[in-house]
Phi, psi and omega in degrees: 000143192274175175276169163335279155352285192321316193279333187282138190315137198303199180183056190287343185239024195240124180265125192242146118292143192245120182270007178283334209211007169048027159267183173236139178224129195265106210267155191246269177215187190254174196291137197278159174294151182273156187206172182231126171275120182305280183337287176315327187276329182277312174279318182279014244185317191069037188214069151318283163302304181303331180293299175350276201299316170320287198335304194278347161312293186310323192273032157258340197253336235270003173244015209262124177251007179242058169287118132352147170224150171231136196220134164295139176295187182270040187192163188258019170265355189240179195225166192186120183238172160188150184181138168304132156229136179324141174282340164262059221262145151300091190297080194257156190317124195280148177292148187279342172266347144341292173312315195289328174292244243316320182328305219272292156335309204300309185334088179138001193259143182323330182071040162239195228244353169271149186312152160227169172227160200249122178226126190209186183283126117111170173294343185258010174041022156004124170031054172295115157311202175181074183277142162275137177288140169284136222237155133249156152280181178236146212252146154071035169260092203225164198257182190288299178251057159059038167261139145299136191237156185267095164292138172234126197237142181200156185217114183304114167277109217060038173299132181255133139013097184056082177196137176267104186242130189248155196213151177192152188208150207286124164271018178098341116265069246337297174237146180259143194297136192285133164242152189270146180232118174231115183355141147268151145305208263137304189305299139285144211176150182224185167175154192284139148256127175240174176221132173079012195283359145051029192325163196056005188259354153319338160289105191296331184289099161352149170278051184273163203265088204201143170316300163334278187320268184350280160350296194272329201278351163286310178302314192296319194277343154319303211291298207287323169325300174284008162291299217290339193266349173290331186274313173315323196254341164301308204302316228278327196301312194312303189294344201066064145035034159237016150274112203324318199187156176251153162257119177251171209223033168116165168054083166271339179237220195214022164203121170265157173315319179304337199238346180300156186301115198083350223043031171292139180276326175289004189253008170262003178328288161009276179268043151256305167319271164327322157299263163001294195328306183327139190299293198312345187269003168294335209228353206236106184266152164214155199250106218244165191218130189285136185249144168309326162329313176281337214264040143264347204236096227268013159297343171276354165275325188286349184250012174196131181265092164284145171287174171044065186239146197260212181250332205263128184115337166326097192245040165085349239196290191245019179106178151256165151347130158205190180198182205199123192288132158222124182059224199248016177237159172249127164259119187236098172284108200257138151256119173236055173268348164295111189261009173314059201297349207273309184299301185308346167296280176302350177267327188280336175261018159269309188251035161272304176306326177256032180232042171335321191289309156314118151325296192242119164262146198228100187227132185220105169221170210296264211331147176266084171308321170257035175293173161213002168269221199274009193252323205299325178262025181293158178288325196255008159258313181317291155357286175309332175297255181336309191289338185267316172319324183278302194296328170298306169302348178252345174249028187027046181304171173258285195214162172270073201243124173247180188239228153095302210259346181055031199198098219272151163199173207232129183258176188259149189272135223245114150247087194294155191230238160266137207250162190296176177275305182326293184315296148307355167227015178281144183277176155322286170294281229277336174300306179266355152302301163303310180304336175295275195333272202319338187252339233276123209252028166104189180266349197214056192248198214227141166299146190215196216238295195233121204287142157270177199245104196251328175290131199256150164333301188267324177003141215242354189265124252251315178306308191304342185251024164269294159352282174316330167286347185259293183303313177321336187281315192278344175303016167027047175274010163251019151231051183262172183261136191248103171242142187306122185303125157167218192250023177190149202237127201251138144025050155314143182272311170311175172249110134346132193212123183227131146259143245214112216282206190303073222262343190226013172057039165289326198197132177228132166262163180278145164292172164275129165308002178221102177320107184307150216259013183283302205287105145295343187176150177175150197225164148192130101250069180055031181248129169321159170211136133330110147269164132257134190219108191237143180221149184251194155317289206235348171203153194249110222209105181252163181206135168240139196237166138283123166319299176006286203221332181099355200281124180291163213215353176197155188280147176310137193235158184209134162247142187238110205260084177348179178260002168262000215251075184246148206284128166322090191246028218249135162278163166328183130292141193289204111346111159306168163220143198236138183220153186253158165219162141217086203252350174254162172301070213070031152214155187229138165255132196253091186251162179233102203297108183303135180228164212262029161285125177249131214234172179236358180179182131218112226282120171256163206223105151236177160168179190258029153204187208268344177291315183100010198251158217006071161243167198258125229234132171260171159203148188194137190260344164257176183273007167224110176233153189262163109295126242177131187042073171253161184289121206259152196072018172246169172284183203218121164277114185228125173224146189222150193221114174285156189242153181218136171284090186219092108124057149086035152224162213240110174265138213249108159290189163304132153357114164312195120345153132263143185237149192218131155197159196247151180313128154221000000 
């Protein structure tokens, strides 16, 4: 979803000055978002006929609400389904051979009235399960004639490795002709990563409760589907149909409760129908992460089983936080449509501690904190940025993949610190107040690529060089990590920040013009996109691609971990305690109350106000450090953080106190 700005009315008559040329200029809007009309993406594709035939598809499909979802387990032995059934269901002739597995299996499965599904070896379902699902209603849900439907969810066990499993399950008119599902190894392992697929935002139209609306929010969702499934099935080509599971990075769909017609929950079903639809996600599981799109709308718990999923991440609405094991890496899906970072904190480090083993972290949430399109320099995604970034670093994540922005770009590896005084108090309103002015694409303007920069350097208006000052702040170019320039990285200390561009071309946003010095790389031209993400022992190897044509869009990047390069599972360090003196002349003695924790240092924080701004930093392995050629009669602010040394990084406990005395 765009700011605000984007909604606001032109204002084609309001003459703004630009003090770089002291002329009067007249701003209209900004540039309309870019979309991929399927038909045109289906012909450069060469897949004409197939759009042909989906179209009649979809109007067989587009009200059927018991499509299946597949979710990686909290393991690569499990499997996780979920799917509607009618509270009324039709009783039609159960497939027979189906019928006949369940006959034969069932003996010993509860035998109660909720559906069930069937998983067995082979097209003969060889030494075939039988789970009763656990059923909900979905509460305050109804089709055009008012039957109420049932989420049903179940999670498969003890799945072996390159073994092909067919599986079929009851929708409320009985068994669905069995689709194959088949095991990765776990050891070596790839997986997609996408962004955005938001089905239905291909739609211009407001959520008024009208034929019109209806209408169009069907074609939009026709439209954006056979995208999402054309990028889904180029990524599985790519891998040689060996990739494990897709990572989605938020927003599967386009109409929150809130905007939907009447504020009916039930009218984004539609485009869940449309997510779902692809043949391939029958065989494909993905592990989705909540978006502002998802995250009004409890429909989105009922289409999807996260494994482990906790309470901490709750934002009342969509759930908590969860993660999922897969081979040596942990995967950590956050909704941080929650804006509690305390909580997400305590969720990445419950399940860091009970994932010791993993190599590789994995943390995937909607925002693009590290972004480069239109979202990326807003004040309440920077904000998130700053509040997370220090928990991701104490707990070693490796990389960061978000969404948000519809615009893929690739960060340089980013070691975070502090946020600027600007940043932290620039507001909201004055920020899209300037963003009108600075993108604003003419009276006529034309979908484009990249927003232009109409606030100028030298501009003499105090609002407009507070603006400037503020995106200067957040471009952190004095906490990228200086590592050697190429296509791989040895046992970085920085984090990896990937946003994952347009996946089904419902909505494309423009980069910013003035490229953040954090960006390594970023791309947009109004095409759907991809990752591949392959991961080893030792490295972590991502390649992005265009839907289109297939043609990569950034050069292959790898972190690369040595064989001593094993993860820190060692906790943070606690909270220090602090005490100040000044008994010399221009020096303040720093003492640190010893504690039986054994630490590897400590980091001091001083400066002359409570704010911290140009202040100056020590490290010291003992617990009494002087200061030394301070002012004398100002005050002098110190706060200290104990440190741990483990395999050439220094993991950072919490702050002291600020403790304050003045000099003398």
């Amino acid at each position: 979803m765009k700011g605000n700005w984007r909604k606001q009315i032109v204002i084609s008559a309001l003459a703004i000055t630009l003090a770089a040329g002291n002329a009067a200029s007249v701003f209209a809007s900004a540039a309309p978002d870019g979309k991929t009309d399927a038909s045109v993406m289906a012909e450069q594709m060469g897949l004409s006929n197939q759009y042909k035939s989906w179209k009649n598809e979809w109007n067989r499909v587009k009200n059927d609400w018991t499509q299946v979802s597949l979710t990686p387990g909290k393991n690569a032995t499990e499997l996780n389904f979920a799917w509607y059934t009618p509270k009324k269901t039709t009783q039609s002739k159960t497939d027979q051979i189906v019928e006949a597995k369940v006959a034969k299996v069932s003996e010993g499965s509860e035998n109660g009235n909720a559906p069930k599904l069937i998983i067995g070896e082979g097209r003969n379902m060889k030494n075939a399960k039988v789970y009763e699902a656990k059923q909900t209603e979905v509460a305050n849900e109804t089709d055009t004639k008012g039957g109420t439907y049932y989420t049903n969810k179940v999670t498969a066990a003890g799945l072996k490795e390159n073994t092909t499993y067919y599986y079929s399950y009851d929708n409320g008119s009985g068994y669905t002709k069995p689709a194959a599902y088949t095991t990765k190894s776990a050891k070596n392992f790839s997986f997609v990563f996408v962004g955005d697929p938001q089905i239905g935002s291909s739609n211009e139209l407001k959520g008024s409760d009208s034929e019109e609306f209806y209408n169009a929010q069907s074609d939009a969702v026709c439209n954006d589907a056979f995208n999402w499934a054309s990028t889904l099935n180029a990524a599985m080509q790519k891998t040689g149909n060996k990739a494990s599971f897709v990572v989605s990075a938020g927003d599967q769909i386009q109409t929150t409760k809130k905007k939907a017609p009447n504020k009916d929950a039930a009218k984004s079903e539609i485009e869940y129908t449309g997510y779902l639809s692809p043949d391939i996600l029958k065989s494909l599981p993905v592990a989705t992460t909540v978006g502002n799109h998802d995250a009004d709308n409890q429909n989105y718990t009922y289409h999807f089983n996260r494994p482990n999923e906790s309470k901490l991440g709750d934002n009342g609405v969509t759930g908590g936080d969860y993660y999922f094991k897969y081979g040596n890496a942990l995967f950590l899906m956050l909704n941080t449509q929650n804006s509690n970072v305390a909580e997400h904190k305590q969720f990445i480090e419950e399940a860091v501690a009970k994932n010791k083993d993993c190599k590789w972290r994995i943390v995937t949430l909607h925002q693009d904190i590290y972004g480069s399109a239109e979202h990326s320099n807003e004040p309440e995604i920077t904000n998130l940025r700053y509040q997370l970034t220090p928990y991701f670093e104490a707990n070693h994540i490796d990389a960061v993949l978000t969404g948000h922005d519809h615009a893929y770009s690739r960060s340089k590896m980013m070691l975070q610190d502090t946020q600027s005084e600007i940043a932290k108090n620039y507001s909201s309103d004055e920020f899209k107040t300037q963003l009108t002015k600075d993108m604003d694409a003419g009276e006529n303007p034309e979908t484009r690529y990249e927003a232009p920069a109409n606030i100028k350097n030298n501009t003499t208006d105090k609002g407009e060089q507070k603006y400037l000052s503020y995106l200067k702040s957040v471009m952190d170019d004095k906490y990228v990590e200086k590592v050697e320039k190429g296509d791989s990285v040895l046992n970085p200390k920085g984090i990896l920040y990937m946003t994952g561009g347009s996946s089904s071309g419902s909505k494309y946003y423009d980069l910013v013009p003035r490229k953040q010095t954090y960006i390594a790389a970023r791309w947009q031209e109004d095409i759907p996109t991809y990752s591949i993400v392959d991961v080893t022992d030792k490295t972590l190897t991502i390649n992005t691609y265009r839907t289109d044509n297939d043609q990569k869009i950034d050069d292959t990047f790898s972190i690369v971990k040595s064989s001593d390069s094993k993860k820190n599972d060692t906790v943070a360090p606690k909270k220090v305690s602090i005490s100040l003196k000044s008994s010399a002349k221009k020096k303040v003695v720093v003492t640190i109350k010893k504690t039986t924790e054994k630490v590897s240092g400590y980091e001091i924080l001083y400066a002359t106000n409570n704010k911290f701004e140009k202040a100056k930093r020590k490290s010291t392995t003992k617990t009494t450090y002087t200061l030394t050629s301070l002012k004398s009669k100002t005050n002098c602010y110190v706060k200290v953080r104990a440190y741990k040394n483990v395999h050439g990084k220094k993991l950072y406990g919490s702050y002291s106190k600020v403790m304050k005395v003045t000099v003398k």
